[in-house]
C-alpha positions as a printed NumPy array, in Angstrom:
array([[ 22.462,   6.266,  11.36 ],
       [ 23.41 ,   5.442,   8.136],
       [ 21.865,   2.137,   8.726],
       [ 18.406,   3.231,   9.985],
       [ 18.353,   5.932,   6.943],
       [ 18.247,   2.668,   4.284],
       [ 15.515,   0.99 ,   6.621],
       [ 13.455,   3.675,   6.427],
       [ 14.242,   4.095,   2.856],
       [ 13.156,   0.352,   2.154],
       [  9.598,   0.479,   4.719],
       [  9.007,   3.763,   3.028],
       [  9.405,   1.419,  -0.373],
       [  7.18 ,  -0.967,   0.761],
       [  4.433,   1.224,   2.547],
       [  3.532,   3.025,  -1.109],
       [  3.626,  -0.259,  -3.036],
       [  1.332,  -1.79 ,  -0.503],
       [ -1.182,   1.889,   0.03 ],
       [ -1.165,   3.009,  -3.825],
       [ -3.582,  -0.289,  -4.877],
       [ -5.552,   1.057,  -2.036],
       [ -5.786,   4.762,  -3.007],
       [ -6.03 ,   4.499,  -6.581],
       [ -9.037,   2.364,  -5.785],
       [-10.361,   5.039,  -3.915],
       [ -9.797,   7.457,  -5.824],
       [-12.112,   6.465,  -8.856],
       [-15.018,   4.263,  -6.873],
       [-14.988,   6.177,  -3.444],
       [-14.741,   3.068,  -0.943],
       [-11.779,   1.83 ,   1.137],
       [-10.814,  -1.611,  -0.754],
       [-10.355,  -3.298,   2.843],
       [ -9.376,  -6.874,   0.684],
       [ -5.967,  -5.075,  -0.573],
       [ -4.675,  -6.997,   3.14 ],
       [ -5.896, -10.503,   1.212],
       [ -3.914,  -9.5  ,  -2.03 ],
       [ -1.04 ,  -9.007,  -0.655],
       [ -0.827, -12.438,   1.17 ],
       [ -2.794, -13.742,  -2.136],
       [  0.769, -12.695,  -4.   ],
       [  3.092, -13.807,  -1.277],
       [  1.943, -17.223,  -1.419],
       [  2.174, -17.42 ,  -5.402],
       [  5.074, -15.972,  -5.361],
       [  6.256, -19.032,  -2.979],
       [  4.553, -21.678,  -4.727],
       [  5.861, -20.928,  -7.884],
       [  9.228, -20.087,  -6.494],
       [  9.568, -23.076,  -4.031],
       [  7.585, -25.903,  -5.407],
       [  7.365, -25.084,  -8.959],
       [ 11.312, -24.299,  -8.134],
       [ 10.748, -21.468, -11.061],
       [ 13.218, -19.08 ,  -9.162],
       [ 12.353, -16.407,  -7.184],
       [ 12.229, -13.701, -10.35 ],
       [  9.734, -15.41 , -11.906],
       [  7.478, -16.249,  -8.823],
       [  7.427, -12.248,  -8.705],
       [  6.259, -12.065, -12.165],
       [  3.573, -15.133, -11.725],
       [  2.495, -13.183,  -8.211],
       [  2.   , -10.056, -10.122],
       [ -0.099, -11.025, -12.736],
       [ -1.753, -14.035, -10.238],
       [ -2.704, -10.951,  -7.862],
       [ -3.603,  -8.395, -11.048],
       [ -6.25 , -10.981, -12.421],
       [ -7.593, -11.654,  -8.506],
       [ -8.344,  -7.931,  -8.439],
       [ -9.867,  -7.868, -11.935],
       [-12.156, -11.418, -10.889],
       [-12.913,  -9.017,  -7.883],
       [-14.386,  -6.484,  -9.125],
       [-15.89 ,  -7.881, -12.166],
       [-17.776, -10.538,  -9.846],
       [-18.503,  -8.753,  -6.822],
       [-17.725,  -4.881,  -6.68 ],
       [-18.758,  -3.957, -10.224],
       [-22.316,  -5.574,  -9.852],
       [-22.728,  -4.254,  -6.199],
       [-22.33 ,  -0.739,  -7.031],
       [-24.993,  -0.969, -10.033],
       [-27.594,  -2.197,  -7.265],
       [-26.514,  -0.118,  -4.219],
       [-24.841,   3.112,  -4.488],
       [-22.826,   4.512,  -2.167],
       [-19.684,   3.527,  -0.18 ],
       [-21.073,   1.662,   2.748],
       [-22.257,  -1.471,   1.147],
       [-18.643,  -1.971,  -1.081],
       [-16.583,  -1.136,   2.183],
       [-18.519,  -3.435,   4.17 ],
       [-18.523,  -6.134,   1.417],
       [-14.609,  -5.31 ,   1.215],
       [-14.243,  -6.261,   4.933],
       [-16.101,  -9.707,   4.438],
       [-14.388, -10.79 ,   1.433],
       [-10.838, -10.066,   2.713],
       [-12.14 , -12.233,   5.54 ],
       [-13.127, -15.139,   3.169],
       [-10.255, -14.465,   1.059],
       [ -7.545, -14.614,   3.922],
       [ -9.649, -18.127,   5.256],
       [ -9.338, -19.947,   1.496],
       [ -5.7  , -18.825,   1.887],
       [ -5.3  , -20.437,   5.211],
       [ -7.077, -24.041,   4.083],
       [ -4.811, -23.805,   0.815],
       [ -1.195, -23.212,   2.291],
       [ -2.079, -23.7  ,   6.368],
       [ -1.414, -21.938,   8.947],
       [  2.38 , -22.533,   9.446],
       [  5.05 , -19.753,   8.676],
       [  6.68 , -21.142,   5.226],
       [ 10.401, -19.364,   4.286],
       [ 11.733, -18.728,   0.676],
       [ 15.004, -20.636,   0.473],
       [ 16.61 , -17.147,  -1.553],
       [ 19.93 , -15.893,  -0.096],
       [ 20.954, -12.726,  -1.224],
       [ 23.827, -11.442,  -0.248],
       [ 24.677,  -8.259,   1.783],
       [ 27.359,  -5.633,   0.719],
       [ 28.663,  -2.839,   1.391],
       [ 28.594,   0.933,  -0.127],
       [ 30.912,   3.209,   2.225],
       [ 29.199,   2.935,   5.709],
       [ 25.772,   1.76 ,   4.064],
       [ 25.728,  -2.398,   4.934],
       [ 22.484,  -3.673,   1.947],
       [ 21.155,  -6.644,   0.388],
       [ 20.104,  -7.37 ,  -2.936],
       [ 16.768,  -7.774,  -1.922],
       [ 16.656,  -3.868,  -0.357],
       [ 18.115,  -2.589,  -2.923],
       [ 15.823,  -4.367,  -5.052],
       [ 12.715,  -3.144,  -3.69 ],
       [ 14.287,   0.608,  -3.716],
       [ 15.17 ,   0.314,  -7.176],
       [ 11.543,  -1.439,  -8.378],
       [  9.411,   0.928,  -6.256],
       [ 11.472,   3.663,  -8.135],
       [ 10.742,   2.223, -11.442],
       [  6.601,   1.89 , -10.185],
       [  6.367,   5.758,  -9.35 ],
       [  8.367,   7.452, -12.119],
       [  5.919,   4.763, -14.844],
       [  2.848,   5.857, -12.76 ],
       [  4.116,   9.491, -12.844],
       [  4.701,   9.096, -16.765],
       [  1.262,   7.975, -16.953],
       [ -0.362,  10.281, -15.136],
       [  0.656,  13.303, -16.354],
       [  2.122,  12.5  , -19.985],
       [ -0.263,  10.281, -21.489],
       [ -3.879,  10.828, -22.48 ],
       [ -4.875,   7.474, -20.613],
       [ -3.348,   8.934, -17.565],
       [ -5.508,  12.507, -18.078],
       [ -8.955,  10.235, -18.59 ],
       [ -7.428,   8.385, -15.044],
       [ -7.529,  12.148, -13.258],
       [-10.736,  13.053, -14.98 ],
       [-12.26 ,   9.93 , -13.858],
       [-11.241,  10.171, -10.778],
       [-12.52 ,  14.095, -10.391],
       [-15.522,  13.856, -12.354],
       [-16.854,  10.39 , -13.353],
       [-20.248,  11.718, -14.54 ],
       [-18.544,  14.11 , -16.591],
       [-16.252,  11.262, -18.497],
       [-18.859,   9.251, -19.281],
       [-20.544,  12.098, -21.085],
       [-17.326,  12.542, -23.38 ],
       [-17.598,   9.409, -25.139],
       [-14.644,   7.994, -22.402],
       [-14.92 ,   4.187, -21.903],
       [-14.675,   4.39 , -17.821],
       [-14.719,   0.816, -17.21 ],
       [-11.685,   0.573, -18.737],
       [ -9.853,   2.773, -16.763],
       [-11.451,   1.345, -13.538],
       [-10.724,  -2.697, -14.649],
       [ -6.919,  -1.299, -15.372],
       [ -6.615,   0.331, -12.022],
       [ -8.296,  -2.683, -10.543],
       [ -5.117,  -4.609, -12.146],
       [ -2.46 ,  -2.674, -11.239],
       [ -3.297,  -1.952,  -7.91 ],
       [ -4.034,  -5.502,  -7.206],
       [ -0.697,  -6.466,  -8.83 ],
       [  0.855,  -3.99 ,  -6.489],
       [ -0.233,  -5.289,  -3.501],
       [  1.149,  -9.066,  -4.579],
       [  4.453,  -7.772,  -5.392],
       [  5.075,  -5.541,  -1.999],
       [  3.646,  -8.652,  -0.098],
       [  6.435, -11.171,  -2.15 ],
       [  8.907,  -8.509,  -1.232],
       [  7.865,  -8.486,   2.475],
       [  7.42 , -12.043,   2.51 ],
       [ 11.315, -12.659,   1.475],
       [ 12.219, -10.696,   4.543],
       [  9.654, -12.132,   7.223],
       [  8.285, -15.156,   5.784],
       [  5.054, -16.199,   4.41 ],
       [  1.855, -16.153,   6.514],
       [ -2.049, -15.941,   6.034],
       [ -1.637, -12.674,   8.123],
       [  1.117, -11.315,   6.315],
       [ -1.629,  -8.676,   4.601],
       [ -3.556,  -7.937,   7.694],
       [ -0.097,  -6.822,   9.494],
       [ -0.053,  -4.112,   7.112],
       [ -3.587,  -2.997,   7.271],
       [ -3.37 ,  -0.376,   9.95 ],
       [ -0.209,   1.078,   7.967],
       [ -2.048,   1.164,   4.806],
       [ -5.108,   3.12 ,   5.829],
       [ -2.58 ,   5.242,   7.941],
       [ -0.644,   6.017,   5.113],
       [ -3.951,   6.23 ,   2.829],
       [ -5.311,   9.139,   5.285],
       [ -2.528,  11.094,   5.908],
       [ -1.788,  11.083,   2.068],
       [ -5.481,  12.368,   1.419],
       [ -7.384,   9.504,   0.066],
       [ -7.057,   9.065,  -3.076],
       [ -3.581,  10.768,  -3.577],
       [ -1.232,   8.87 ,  -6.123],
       [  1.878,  11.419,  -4.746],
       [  0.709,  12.136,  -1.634],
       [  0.634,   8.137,  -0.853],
       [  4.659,   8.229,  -1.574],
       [  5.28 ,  11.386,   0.658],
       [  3.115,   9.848,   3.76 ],
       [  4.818,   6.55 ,   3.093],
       [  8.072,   7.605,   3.58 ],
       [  7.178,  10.455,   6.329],
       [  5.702,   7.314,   8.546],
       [  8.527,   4.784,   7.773],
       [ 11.189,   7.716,   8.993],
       [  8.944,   8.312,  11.558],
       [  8.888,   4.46 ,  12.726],
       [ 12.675,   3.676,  12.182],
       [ 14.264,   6.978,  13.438],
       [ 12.321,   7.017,  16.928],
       [ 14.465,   3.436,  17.588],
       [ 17.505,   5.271,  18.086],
       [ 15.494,   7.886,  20.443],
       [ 13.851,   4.95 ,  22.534],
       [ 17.033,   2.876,  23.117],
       [ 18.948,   6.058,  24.263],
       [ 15.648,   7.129,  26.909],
       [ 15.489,   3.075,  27.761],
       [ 12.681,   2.28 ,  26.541],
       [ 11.554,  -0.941,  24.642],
       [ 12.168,  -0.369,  20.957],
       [  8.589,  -1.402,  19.804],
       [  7.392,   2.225,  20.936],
       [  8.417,   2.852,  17.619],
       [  4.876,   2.042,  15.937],
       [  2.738,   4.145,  18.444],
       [  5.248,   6.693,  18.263],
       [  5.281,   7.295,  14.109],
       [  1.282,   6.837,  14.559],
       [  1.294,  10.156,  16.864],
       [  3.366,  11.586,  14.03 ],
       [  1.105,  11.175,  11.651],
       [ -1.843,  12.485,  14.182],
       [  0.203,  15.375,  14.51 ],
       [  0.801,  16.181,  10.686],
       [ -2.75 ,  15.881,  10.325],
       [ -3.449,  18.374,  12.886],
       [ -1.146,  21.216,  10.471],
       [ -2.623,  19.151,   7.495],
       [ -6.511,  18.099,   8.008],
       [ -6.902,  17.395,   4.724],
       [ -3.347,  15.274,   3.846],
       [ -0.185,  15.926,   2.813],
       [ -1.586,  16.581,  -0.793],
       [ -4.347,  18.967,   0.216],
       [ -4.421,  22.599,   0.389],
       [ -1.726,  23.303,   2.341],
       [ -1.127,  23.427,   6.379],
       [ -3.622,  24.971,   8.484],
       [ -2.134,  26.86 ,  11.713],
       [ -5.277,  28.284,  12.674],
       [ -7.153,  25.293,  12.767],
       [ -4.102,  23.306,  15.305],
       [ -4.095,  26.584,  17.593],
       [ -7.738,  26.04 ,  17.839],
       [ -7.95 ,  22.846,  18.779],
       [ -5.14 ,  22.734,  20.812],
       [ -6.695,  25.815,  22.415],
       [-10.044,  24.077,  22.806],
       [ -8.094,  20.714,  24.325],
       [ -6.803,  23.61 ,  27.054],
       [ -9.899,  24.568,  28.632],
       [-11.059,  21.173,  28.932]])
């Protein structure tokens, strides 16, 4: 048990550094950034590059992958998303446009590095705390996705950059009318959110190894995560990420003792998350759960 509660605790980690890139993006230009997947491969394989072949050590591949992946976001959206919303409006175009370019993205990848699964040569060692076995790796990605939330917190809610963020994301019209420089705000979130996604895909990459589908297996748990947040949600992204990752690693326990094949897990954290959106239609940060609305539909899915 012990041993299942740092799993989750470490998945949980890595599902909110990989979905908050995702929502922020959302938050302030209303379209599902489907090319988050290619930035987080796009950071796994700098991150090996300049770890491996530039033998720069694995530290500073994380730092080159972050900034690498940051700038990749920024060329995004300067090049592509920025001039695409000036001509057509609305969410349709971007999200489709999103879907293509993480397709191109992911192939460039694949005729850069190949298709073969490539391996950091890092070792870090596991120890023990009381009955808790951990490597330095977990507990690194605890302690840095720690660090991410309480500075995004801090900025949020104690700076005045962090206030124009929320109004921006609220009201953009209404920023631009104060005199607020918006693009600012948008290229930063662009940034960070890229950089994000290139650090949680290093960080999954050290435990898995490095593929050209190393972002698109975390797709499905992004928008998951994204959703049952309520898109858009900067602290409702960290509560769904940790309620699906408890979800996912707790129900192993449940399906070895019933006999059945561990890999249940997945569907069975997905019908959680169907299930707190049933008491929670609009997300774990929205107004609050809504009995009435389960009892009806669960009466209505009676009398069918």
């Amino acid at each position: 048990m012990p041993q299942t509660l740092i799993a989750s605790i470490v998945d949980g980690s890595i599902f909110a550094l990989v979905t908050v890139g995702f929502s922020l993006t959302y938050s302030i230009l209303k379209f599902p950034n489907i090319a988050q997947a290619a930035f987080i491969t796009f950071g796994a394989y700098i991150a090996f590059t300049a770890s491996q072949l530039w033998r720069l050590g694995f530290v500073t591949g994380i730092a080159i992958a972050f900034i690498a992946t940051g700038m990749l976001g920024l060329f995004s959206y300067v090049a592509m998303f920025k001039p695409l919303s000036k001509r057509t409006p609305g969410f349709i175009a971007p999200t489709v446009t999103s879907i293509g370019y993480n397709l191109a993205l992911t192939y460039i990848i694949q005729q850069i590095w190949g298709r073969n699964q490539l391996y950091f040569s890092t070792n870090f060692q596991a120890f023990s705390i009381g009955a808790i076995r951990i490597n330095w790796i977990e507990l690194s990605t605890i302690l840095l996705t720690t660090a991410i939330v309480v500075s995004m917190h801090f900025l949020l809610a104690k700076t005045k950059f962090g206030a124009a963020m929320r109004a921006t994301s609220s009201n953009p019209d209404l920023v631009r009318v104060s005199g607020i420089r918006i693009n600012r705000i948008i290229l930063f979130i662009w940034f960070i959110g890229s950089a994000f996604a290139g650090l949680a895909g290093v960080l999954v990459a050290d435990e898995s190894g490095v593929t050209p589908v190393i972002g698109s297996n975390l797709l499905v748990t992004i928008i998951a995560v994204a959703i049952l947040a309520g898109l858009g949600s900067f602290y409702g992204v960290i509560a769904a990420a940790f309620v699906l990752s408890f979800a996912e690693n707790f129900s192993v326990p449940l399906l070895i003792a019933v006999g059945q094949p561990v890999y249940y897990n997945v569907a069975i954290a997905y019908i959680v998350v169907v299930i707190v959106m049933l008491y929670f239609p609009s997300g774990l940060s929205g107004a609050g759960p809504n009995f009435g609305s389960f009892f009806k539909r669960t009466g209505r899915m009676g009398n069918v």
